[in-house]
NUVO-312653 format. One record per residue (C-alpha): residue in three letters; x, y, z; residue number from 1. Coordinates in nm, 4 decimals, decimal comma, always signed. Example, Ala and Ser with C-alpha at 12.3 -4.5 7.8 and 13.67 -1.06 7.14 Angstrom:
residues 2
NODE / ALA / +1,2300 / -0,4500 / +0,7800 / 1
NODE / SER / +1,3670 / -0,1060 / +0,7140 / 2
//
This chain:
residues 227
NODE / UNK / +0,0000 / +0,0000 / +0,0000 / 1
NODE / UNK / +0,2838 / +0,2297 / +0,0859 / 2
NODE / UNK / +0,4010 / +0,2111 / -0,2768 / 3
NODE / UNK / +0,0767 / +0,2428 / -0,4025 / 4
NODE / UNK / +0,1130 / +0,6161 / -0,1804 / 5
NODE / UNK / +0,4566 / +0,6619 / -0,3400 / 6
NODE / UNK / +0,3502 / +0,6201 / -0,7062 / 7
NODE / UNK / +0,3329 / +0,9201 / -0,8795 / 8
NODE / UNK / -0,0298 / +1,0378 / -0,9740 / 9
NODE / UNK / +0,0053 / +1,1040 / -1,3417 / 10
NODE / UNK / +0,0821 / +0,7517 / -1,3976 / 11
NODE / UNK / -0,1963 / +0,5774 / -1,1213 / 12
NODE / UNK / -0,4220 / +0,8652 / -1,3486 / 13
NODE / UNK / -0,3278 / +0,7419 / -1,7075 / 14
NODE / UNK / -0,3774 / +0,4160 / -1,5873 / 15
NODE / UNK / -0,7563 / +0,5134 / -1,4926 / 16
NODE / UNK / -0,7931 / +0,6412 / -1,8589 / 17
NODE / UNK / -0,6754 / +0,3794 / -1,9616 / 18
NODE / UNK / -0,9317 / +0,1441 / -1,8180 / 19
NODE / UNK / -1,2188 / +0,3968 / -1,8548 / 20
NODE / UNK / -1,0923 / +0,3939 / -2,2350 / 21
NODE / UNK / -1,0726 / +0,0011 / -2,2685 / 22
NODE / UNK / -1,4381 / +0,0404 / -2,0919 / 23
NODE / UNK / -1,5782 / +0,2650 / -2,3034 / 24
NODE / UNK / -1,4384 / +0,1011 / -2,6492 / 25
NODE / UNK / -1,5962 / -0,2443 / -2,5831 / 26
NODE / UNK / -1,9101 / -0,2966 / -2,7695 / 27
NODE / UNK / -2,0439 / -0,6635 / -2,5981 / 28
NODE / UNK / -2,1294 / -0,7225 / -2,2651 / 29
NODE / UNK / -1,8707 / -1,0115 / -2,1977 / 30
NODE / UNK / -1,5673 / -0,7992 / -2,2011 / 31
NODE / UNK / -1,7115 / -0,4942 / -2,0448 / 32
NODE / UNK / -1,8514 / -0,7080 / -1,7348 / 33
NODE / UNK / -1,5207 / -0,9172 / -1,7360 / 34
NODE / UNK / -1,3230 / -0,5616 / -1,7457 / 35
NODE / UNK / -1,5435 / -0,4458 / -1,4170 / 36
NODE / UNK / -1,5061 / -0,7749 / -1,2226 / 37
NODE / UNK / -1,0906 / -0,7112 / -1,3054 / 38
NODE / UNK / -1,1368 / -0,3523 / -1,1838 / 39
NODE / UNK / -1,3522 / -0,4588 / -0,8670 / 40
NODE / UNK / -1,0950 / -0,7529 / -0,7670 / 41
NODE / UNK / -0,8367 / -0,5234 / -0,7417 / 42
NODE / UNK / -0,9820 / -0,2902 / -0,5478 / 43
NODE / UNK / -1,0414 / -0,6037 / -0,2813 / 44
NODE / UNK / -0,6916 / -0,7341 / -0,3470 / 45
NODE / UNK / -0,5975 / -0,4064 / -0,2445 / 46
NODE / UNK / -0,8273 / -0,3431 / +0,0656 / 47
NODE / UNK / -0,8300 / +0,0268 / -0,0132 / 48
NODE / UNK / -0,9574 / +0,2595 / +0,2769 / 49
NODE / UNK / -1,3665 / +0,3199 / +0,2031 / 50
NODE / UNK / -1,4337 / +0,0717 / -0,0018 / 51
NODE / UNK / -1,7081 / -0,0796 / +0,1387 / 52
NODE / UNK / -1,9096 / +0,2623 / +0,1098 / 53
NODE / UNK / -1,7960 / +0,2339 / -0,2541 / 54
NODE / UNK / -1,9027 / -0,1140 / -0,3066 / 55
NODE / UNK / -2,2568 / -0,0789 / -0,1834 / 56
NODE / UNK / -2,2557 / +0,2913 / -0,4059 / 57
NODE / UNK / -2,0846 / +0,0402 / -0,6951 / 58
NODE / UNK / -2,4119 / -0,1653 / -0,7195 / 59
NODE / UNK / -2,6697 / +0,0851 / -0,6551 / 60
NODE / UNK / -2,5083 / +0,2317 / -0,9607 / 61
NODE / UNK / -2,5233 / -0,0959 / -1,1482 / 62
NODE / UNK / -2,8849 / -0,1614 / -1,0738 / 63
NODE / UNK / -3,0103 / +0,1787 / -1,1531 / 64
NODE / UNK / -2,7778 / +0,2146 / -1,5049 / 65
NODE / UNK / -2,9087 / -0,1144 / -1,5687 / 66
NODE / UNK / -3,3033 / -0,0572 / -1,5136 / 67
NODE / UNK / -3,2973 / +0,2620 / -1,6936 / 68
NODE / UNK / -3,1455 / +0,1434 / -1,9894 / 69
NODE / UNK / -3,3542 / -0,1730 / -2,0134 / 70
NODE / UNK / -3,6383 / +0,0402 / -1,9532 / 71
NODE / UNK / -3,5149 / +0,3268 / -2,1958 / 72
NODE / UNK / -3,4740 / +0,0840 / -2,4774 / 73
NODE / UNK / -3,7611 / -0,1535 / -2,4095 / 74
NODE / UNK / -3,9978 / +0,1789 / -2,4544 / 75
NODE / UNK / -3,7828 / +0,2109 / -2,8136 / 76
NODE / UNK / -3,9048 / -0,0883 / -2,9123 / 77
NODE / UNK / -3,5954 / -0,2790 / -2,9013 / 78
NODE / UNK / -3,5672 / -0,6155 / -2,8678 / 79
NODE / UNK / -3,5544 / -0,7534 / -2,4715 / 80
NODE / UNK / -3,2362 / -0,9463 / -2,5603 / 81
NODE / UNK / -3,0790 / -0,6334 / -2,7020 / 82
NODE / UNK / -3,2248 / -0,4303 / -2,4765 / 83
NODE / UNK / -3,0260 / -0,5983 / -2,1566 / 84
NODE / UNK / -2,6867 / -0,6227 / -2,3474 / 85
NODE / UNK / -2,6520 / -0,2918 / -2,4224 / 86
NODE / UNK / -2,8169 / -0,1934 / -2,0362 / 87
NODE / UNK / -2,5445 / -0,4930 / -1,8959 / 88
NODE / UNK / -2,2732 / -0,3510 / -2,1311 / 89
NODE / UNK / -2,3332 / +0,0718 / -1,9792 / 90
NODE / UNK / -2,3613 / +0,0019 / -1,6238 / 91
NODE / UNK / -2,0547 / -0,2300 / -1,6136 / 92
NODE / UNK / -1,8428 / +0,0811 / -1,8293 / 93
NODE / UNK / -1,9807 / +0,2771 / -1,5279 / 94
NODE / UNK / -1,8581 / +0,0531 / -1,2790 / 95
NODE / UNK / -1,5215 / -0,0170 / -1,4251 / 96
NODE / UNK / -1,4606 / +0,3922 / -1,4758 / 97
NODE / UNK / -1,5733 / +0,4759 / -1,1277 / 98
NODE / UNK / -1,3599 / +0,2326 / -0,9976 / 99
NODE / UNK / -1,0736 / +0,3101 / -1,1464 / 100
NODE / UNK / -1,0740 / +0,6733 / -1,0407 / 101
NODE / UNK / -1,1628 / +0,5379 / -0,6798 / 102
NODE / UNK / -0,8518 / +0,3929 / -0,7045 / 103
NODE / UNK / -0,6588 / +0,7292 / -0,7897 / 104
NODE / UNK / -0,8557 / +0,9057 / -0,5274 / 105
NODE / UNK / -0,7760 / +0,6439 / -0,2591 / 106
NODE / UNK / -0,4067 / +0,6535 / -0,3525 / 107
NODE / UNK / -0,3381 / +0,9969 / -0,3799 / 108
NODE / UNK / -0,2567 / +1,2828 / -0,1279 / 109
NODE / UNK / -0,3030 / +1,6702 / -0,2268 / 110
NODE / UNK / +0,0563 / +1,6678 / -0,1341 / 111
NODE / UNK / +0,1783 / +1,4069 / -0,3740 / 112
NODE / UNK / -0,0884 / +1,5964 / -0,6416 / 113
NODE / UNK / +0,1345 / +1,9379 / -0,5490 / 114
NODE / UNK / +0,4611 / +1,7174 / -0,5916 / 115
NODE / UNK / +0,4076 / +1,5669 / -0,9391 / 116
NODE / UNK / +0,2355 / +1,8641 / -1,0773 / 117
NODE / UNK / +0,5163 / +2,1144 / -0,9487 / 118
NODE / UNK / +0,7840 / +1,8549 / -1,1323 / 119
NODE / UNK / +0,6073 / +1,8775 / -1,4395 / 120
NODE / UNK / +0,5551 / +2,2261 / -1,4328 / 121
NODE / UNK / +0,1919 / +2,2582 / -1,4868 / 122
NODE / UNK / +0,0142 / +2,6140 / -1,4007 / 123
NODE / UNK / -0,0931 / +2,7075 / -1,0653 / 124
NODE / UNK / -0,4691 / +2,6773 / -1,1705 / 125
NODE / UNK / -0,4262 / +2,3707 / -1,3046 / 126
NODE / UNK / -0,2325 / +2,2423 / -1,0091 / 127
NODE / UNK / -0,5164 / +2,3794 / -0,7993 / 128
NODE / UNK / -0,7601 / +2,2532 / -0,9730 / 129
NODE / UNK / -0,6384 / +1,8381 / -0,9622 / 130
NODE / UNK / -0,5297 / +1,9165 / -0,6147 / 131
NODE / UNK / -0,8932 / +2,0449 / -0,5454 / 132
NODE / UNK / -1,0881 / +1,7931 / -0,7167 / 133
NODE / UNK / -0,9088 / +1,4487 / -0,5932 / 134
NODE / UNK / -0,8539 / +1,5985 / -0,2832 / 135
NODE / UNK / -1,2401 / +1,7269 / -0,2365 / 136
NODE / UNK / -1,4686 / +1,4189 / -0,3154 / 137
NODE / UNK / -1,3089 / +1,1913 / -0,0070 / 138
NODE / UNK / -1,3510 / +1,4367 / +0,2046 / 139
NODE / UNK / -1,7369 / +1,5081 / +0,0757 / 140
NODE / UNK / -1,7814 / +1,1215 / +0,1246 / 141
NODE / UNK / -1,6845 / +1,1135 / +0,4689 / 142
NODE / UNK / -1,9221 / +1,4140 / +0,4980 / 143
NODE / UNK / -2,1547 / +1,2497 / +0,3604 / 144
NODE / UNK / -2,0862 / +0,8974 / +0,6138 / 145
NODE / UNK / -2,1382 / +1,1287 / +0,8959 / 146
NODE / UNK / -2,4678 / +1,2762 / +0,8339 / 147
NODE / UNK / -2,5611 / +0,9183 / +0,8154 / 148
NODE / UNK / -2,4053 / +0,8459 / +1,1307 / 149
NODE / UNK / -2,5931 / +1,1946 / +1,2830 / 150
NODE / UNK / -2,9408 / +1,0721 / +1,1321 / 151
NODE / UNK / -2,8769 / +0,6952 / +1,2791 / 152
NODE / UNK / -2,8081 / +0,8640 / +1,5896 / 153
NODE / UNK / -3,1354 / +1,0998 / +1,5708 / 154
NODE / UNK / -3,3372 / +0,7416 / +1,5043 / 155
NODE / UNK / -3,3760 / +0,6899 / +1,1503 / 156
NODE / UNK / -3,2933 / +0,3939 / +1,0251 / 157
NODE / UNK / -3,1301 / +0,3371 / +0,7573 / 158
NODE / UNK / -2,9839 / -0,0294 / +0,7462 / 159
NODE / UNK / -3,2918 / -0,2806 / +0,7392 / 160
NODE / UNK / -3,5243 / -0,1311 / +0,5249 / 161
NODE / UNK / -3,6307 / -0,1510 / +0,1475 / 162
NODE / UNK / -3,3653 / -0,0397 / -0,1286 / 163
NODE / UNK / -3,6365 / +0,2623 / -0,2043 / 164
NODE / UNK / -3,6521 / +0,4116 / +0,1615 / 165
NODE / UNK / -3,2583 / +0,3992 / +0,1567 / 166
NODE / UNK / -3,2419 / +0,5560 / -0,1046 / 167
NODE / UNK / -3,5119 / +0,8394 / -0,0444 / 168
NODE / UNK / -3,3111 / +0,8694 / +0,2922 / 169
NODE / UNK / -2,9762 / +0,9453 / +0,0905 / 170
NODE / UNK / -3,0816 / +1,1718 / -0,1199 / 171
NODE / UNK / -3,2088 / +1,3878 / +0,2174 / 172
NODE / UNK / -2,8438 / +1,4206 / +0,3102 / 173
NODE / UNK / -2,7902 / +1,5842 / -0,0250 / 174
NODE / UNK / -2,9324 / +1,9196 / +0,1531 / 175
NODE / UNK / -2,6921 / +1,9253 / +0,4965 / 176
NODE / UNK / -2,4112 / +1,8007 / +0,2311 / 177
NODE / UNK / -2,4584 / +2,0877 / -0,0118 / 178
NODE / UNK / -2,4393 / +2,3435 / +0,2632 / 179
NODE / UNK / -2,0840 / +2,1089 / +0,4037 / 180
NODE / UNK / -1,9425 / +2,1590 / +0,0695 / 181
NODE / UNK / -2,0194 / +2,5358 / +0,0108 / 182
NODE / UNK / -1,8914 / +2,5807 / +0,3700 / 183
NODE / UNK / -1,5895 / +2,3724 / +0,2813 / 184
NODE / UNK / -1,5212 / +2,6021 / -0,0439 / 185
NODE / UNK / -1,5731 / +2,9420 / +0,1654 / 186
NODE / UNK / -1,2815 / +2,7720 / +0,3940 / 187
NODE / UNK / -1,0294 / +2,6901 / +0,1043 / 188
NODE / UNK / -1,1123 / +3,0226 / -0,0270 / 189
NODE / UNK / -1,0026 / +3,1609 / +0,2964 / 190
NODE / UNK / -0,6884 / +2,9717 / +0,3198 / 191
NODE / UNK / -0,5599 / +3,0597 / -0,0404 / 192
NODE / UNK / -0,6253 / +3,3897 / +0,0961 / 193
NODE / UNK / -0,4369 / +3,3953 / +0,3541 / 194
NODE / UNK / -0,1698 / +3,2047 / +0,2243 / 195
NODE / UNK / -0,1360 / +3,4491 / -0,0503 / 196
NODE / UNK / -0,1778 / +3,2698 / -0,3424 / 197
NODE / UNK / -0,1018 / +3,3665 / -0,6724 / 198
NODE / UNK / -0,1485 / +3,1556 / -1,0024 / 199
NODE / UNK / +0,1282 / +3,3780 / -1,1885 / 200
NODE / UNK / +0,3794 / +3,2945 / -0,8879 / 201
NODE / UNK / +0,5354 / +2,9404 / -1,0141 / 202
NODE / UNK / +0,6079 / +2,6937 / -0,7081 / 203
NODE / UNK / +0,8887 / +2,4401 / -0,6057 / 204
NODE / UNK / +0,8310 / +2,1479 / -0,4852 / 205
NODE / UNK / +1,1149 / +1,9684 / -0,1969 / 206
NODE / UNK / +1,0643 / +1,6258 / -0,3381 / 207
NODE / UNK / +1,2381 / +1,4544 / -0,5735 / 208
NODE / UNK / +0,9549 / +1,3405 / -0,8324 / 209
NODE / UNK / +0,9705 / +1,0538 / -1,1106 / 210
NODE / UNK / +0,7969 / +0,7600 / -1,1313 / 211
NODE / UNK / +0,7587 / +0,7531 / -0,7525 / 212
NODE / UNK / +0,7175 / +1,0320 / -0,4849 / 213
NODE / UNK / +1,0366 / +1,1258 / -0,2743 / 214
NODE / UNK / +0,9494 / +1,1214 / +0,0855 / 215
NODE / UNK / +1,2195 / +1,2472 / +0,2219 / 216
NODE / UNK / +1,4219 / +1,5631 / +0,2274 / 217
NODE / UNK / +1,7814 / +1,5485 / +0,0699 / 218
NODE / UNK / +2,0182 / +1,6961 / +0,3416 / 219
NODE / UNK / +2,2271 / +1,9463 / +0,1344 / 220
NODE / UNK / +2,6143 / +1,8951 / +0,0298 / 221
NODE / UNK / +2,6092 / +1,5406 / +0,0848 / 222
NODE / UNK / +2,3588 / +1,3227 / -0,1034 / 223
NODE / UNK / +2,2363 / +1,1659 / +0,1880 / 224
NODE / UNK / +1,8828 / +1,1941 / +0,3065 / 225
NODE / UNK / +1,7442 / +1,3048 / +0,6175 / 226
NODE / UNK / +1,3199 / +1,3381 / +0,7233 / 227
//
Protein backbone atom coordinates (compact mmCIF):
# COMPACT_ATOMS: atom_id res chain seq x y z
CA UNK A 1 0.00 0.00 0.00
CA UNK A 2 2.84 2.30 0.86
CA UNK A 3 4.01 2.11 -2.77
CA UNK A 4 0.77 2.43 -4.03
CA UNK A 5 1.13 6.16 -1.80
CA UNK A 6 4.57 6.62 -3.40
CA UNK A 7 3.50 6.20 -7.06
CA UNK A 8 3.33 9.20 -8.80
CA UNK A 9 -0.30 10.38 -9.74
CA UNK A 10 0.05 11.04 -13.42
CA UNK A 11 0.82 7.52 -13.98
CA UNK A 12 -1.96 5.77 -11.21
CA UNK A 13 -4.22 8.65 -13.49
CA UNK A 14 -3.28 7.42 -17.08
CA UNK A 15 -3.77 4.16 -15.87
CA UNK A 16 -7.56 5.13 -14.93
CA UNK A 17 -7.93 6.41 -18.59
CA UNK A 18 -6.75 3.79 -19.62
CA UNK A 19 -9.32 1.44 -18.18
CA UNK A 20 -12.19 3.97 -18.55
CA UNK A 21 -10.92 3.94 -22.35
CA UNK A 22 -10.73 0.01 -22.68
CA UNK A 23 -14.38 0.40 -20.92
CA UNK A 24 -15.78 2.65 -23.03
CA UNK A 25 -14.38 1.01 -26.49
CA UNK A 26 -15.96 -2.44 -25.83
CA UNK A 27 -19.10 -2.97 -27.69
CA UNK A 28 -20.44 -6.63 -25.98
CA UNK A 29 -21.29 -7.22 -22.65
CA UNK A 30 -18.71 -10.12 -21.98
CA UNK A 31 -15.67 -7.99 -22.01
CA UNK A 32 -17.11 -4.94 -20.45
CA UNK A 33 -18.51 -7.08 -17.35
CA UNK A 34 -15.21 -9.17 -17.36
CA UNK A 35 -13.23 -5.62 -17.46
CA UNK A 36 -15.44 -4.46 -14.17
CA UNK A 37 -15.06 -7.75 -12.23
CA UNK A 38 -10.91 -7.11 -13.05
CA UNK A 39 -11.37 -3.52 -11.84
CA UNK A 40 -13.52 -4.59 -8.67
CA UNK A 41 -10.95 -7.53 -7.67
CA UNK A 42 -8.37 -5.23 -7.42
CA UNK A 43 -9.82 -2.90 -5.48
CA UNK A 44 -10.41 -6.04 -2.81
CA UNK A 45 -6.92 -7.34 -3.47
CA UNK A 46 -5.97 -4.06 -2.44
CA UNK A 47 -8.27 -3.43 0.66
CA UNK A 48 -8.30 0.27 -0.13
CA UNK A 49 -9.57 2.60 2.77
CA UNK A 50 -13.66 3.20 2.03
CA UNK A 51 -14.34 0.72 -0.02
CA UNK A 52 -17.08 -0.80 1.39
CA UNK A 53 -19.10 2.62 1.10
CA UNK A 54 -17.96 2.34 -2.54
CA UNK A 55 -19.03 -1.14 -3.07
CA UNK A 56 -22.57 -0.79 -1.83
CA UNK A 57 -22.56 2.91 -4.06
CA UNK A 58 -20.85 0.40 -6.95
CA UNK A 59 -24.12 -1.65 -7.20
CA UNK A 60 -26.70 0.85 -6.55
CA UNK A 61 -25.08 2.32 -9.61
CA UNK A 62 -25.23 -0.96 -11.48
CA UNK A 63 -28.85 -1.61 -10.74
CA UNK A 64 -30.10 1.79 -11.53
CA UNK A 65 -27.78 2.15 -15.05
CA UNK A 66 -29.09 -1.14 -15.69
CA UNK A 67 -33.03 -0.57 -15.14
CA UNK A 68 -32.97 2.62 -16.94
CA UNK A 69 -31.45 1.43 -19.89
CA UNK A 70 -33.54 -1.73 -20.13
CA UNK A 71 -36.38 0.40 -19.53
CA UNK A 72 -35.15 3.27 -21.96
CA UNK A 73 -34.74 0.84 -24.77
CA UNK A 74 -37.61 -1.53 -24.10
CA UNK A 75 -39.98 1.79 -24.54
CA UNK A 76 -37.83 2.11 -28.14
CA UNK A 77 -39.05 -0.88 -29.12
CA UNK A 78 -35.95 -2.79 -29.01
CA UNK A 79 -35.67 -6.16 -28.68
CA UNK A 80 -35.54 -7.53 -24.72
CA UNK A 81 -32.36 -9.46 -25.60
CA UNK A 82 -30.79 -6.33 -27.02
CA UNK A 83 -32.25 -4.30 -24.77
CA UNK A 84 -30.26 -5.98 -21.57
CA UNK A 85 -26.87 -6.23 -23.47
CA UNK A 86 -26.52 -2.92 -24.22
CA UNK A 87 -28.17 -1.93 -20.36
CA UNK A 88 -25.45 -4.93 -18.96
CA UNK A 89 -22.73 -3.51 -21.31
CA UNK A 90 -23.33 0.72 -19.79
CA UNK A 91 -23.61 0.02 -16.24
CA UNK A 92 -20.55 -2.30 -16.14
CA UNK A 93 -18.43 0.81 -18.29
CA UNK A 94 -19.81 2.77 -15.28
CA UNK A 95 -18.58 0.53 -12.79
CA UNK A 96 -15.21 -0.17 -14.25
CA UNK A 97 -14.61 3.92 -14.76
CA UNK A 98 -15.73 4.76 -11.28
CA UNK A 99 -13.60 2.33 -9.98
CA UNK A 100 -10.74 3.10 -11.46
CA UNK A 101 -10.74 6.73 -10.41
CA UNK A 102 -11.63 5.38 -6.80
CA UNK A 103 -8.52 3.93 -7.04
CA UNK A 104 -6.59 7.29 -7.90
CA UNK A 105 -8.56 9.06 -5.27
CA UNK A 106 -7.76 6.44 -2.59
CA UNK A 107 -4.07 6.54 -3.52
CA UNK A 108 -3.38 9.97 -3.80
CA UNK A 109 -2.57 12.83 -1.28
CA UNK A 110 -3.03 16.70 -2.27
CA UNK A 111 0.56 16.68 -1.34
CA UNK A 112 1.78 14.07 -3.74
CA UNK A 113 -0.88 15.96 -6.42
CA UNK A 114 1.34 19.38 -5.49
CA UNK A 115 4.61 17.17 -5.92
CA UNK A 116 4.08 15.67 -9.39
CA UNK A 117 2.35 18.64 -10.77
CA UNK A 118 5.16 21.14 -9.49
CA UNK A 119 7.84 18.55 -11.32
CA UNK A 120 6.07 18.77 -14.39
CA UNK A 121 5.55 22.26 -14.33
CA UNK A 122 1.92 22.58 -14.87
CA UNK A 123 0.14 26.14 -14.01
CA UNK A 124 -0.93 27.07 -10.65
CA UNK A 125 -4.69 26.77 -11.71
CA UNK A 126 -4.26 23.71 -13.05
CA UNK A 127 -2.33 22.42 -10.09
CA UNK A 128 -5.16 23.79 -7.99
CA UNK A 129 -7.60 22.53 -9.73
CA UNK A 130 -6.38 18.38 -9.62
CA UNK A 131 -5.30 19.16 -6.15
CA UNK A 132 -8.93 20.45 -5.45
CA UNK A 133 -10.88 17.93 -7.17
CA UNK A 134 -9.09 14.49 -5.93
CA UNK A 135 -8.54 15.98 -2.83
CA UNK A 136 -12.40 17.27 -2.37
CA UNK A 137 -14.69 14.19 -3.15
CA UNK A 138 -13.09 11.91 -0.07
CA UNK A 139 -13.51 14.37 2.05
CA UNK A 140 -17.37 15.08 0.76
CA UNK A 141 -17.81 11.21 1.25
CA UNK A 142 -16.85 11.14 4.69
CA UNK A 143 -19.22 14.14 4.98
CA UNK A 144 -21.55 12.50 3.60
CA UNK A 145 -20.86 8.97 6.14
CA UNK A 146 -21.38 11.29 8.96
CA UNK A 147 -24.68 12.76 8.34
CA UNK A 148 -25.61 9.18 8.15
CA UNK A 149 -24.05 8.46 11.31
CA UNK A 150 -25.93 11.95 12.83
CA UNK A 151 -29.41 10.72 11.32
CA UNK A 152 -28.77 6.95 12.79
CA UNK A 153 -28.08 8.64 15.90
CA UNK A 154 -31.35 11.00 15.71
CA UNK A 155 -33.37 7.42 15.04
CA UNK A 156 -33.76 6.90 11.50
CA UNK A 157 -32.93 3.94 10.25
CA UNK A 158 -31.30 3.37 7.57
CA UNK A 159 -29.84 -0.29 7.46
CA UNK A 160 -32.92 -2.81 7.39
CA UNK A 161 -35.24 -1.31 5.25
CA UNK A 162 -36.31 -1.51 1.48
CA UNK A 163 -33.65 -0.40 -1.29
CA UNK A 164 -36.36 2.62 -2.04
CA UNK A 165 -36.52 4.12 1.61
CA UNK A 166 -32.58 3.99 1.57
CA UNK A 167 -32.42 5.56 -1.05
CA UNK A 168 -35.12 8.39 -0.44
CA UNK A 169 -33.11 8.69 2.92
CA UNK A 170 -29.76 9.45 0.90
CA UNK A 171 -30.82 11.72 -1.20
CA UNK A 172 -32.09 13.88 2.17
CA UNK A 173 -28.44 14.21 3.10
CA UNK A 174 -27.90 15.84 -0.25
CA UNK A 175 -29.32 19.20 1.53
CA UNK A 176 -26.92 19.25 4.97
CA UNK A 177 -24.11 18.01 2.31
CA UNK A 178 -24.58 20.88 -0.12
CA UNK A 179 -24.39 23.43 2.63
CA UNK A 180 -20.84 21.09 4.04
CA UNK A 181 -19.43 21.59 0.70
CA UNK A 182 -20.19 25.36 0.11
CA UNK A 183 -18.91 25.81 3.70
CA UNK A 184 -15.89 23.72 2.81
CA UNK A 185 -15.21 26.02 -0.44
CA UNK A 186 -15.73 29.42 1.65
CA UNK A 187 -12.81 27.72 3.94
CA UNK A 188 -10.29 26.90 1.04
CA UNK A 189 -11.12 30.23 -0.27
CA UNK A 190 -10.03 31.61 2.96
CA UNK A 191 -6.88 29.72 3.20
CA UNK A 192 -5.60 30.60 -0.40
CA UNK A 193 -6.25 33.90 0.96
CA UNK A 194 -4.37 33.95 3.54
CA UNK A 195 -1.70 32.05 2.24
CA UNK A 196 -1.36 34.49 -0.50
CA UNK A 197 -1.78 32.70 -3.42
CA UNK A 198 -1.02 33.66 -6.72
CA UNK A 199 -1.49 31.56 -10.02
CA UNK A 200 1.28 33.78 -11.88
CA UNK A 201 3.79 32.94 -8.88
CA UNK A 202 5.35 29.40 -10.14
CA UNK A 203 6.08 26.94 -7.08
CA UNK A 204 8.89 24.40 -6.06
CA UNK A 205 8.31 21.48 -4.85
CA UNK A 206 11.15 19.68 -1.97
CA UNK A 207 10.64 16.26 -3.38
CA UNK A 208 12.38 14.54 -5.73
CA UNK A 209 9.55 13.41 -8.32
CA UNK A 210 9.70 10.54 -11.11
CA UNK A 211 7.97 7.60 -11.31
CA UNK A 212 7.59 7.53 -7.53
CA UNK A 213 7.17 10.32 -4.85
CA UNK A 214 10.37 11.26 -2.74
CA UNK A 215 9.49 11.21 0.85
CA UNK A 216 12.20 12.47 2.22
CA UNK A 217 14.22 15.63 2.27
CA UNK A 218 17.81 15.48 0.70
CA UNK A 219 20.18 16.96 3.42
CA UNK A 220 22.27 19.46 1.34
CA UNK A 221 26.14 18.95 0.30
CA UNK A 222 26.09 15.41 0.85
CA UNK A 223 23.59 13.23 -1.03
CA UNK A 224 22.36 11.66 1.88
CA UNK A 225 18.83 11.94 3.06
CA UNK A 226 17.44 13.05 6.17
CA UNK A 227 13.20 13.38 7.23
Amino acid sequence: MSLLLRLNFFLKLLAAAAVTAAAWIVGTPLPALLLMATVLAVLLALRLPGLRGYLKGAAILFALVFATWLLNLWLQGAPPAEAAATALRMAARLVATTGAFFFVMETSSPGSILAAASALRLPSMATLVLALIFGLIPMLRDEFERIGEAQRARGMELDDVPLWTRLRYGLARGVPLLVQSIRMAQAIATSLSVYGFDPAVRRTSWRRVGVLVEERLPAAGNGEHRT
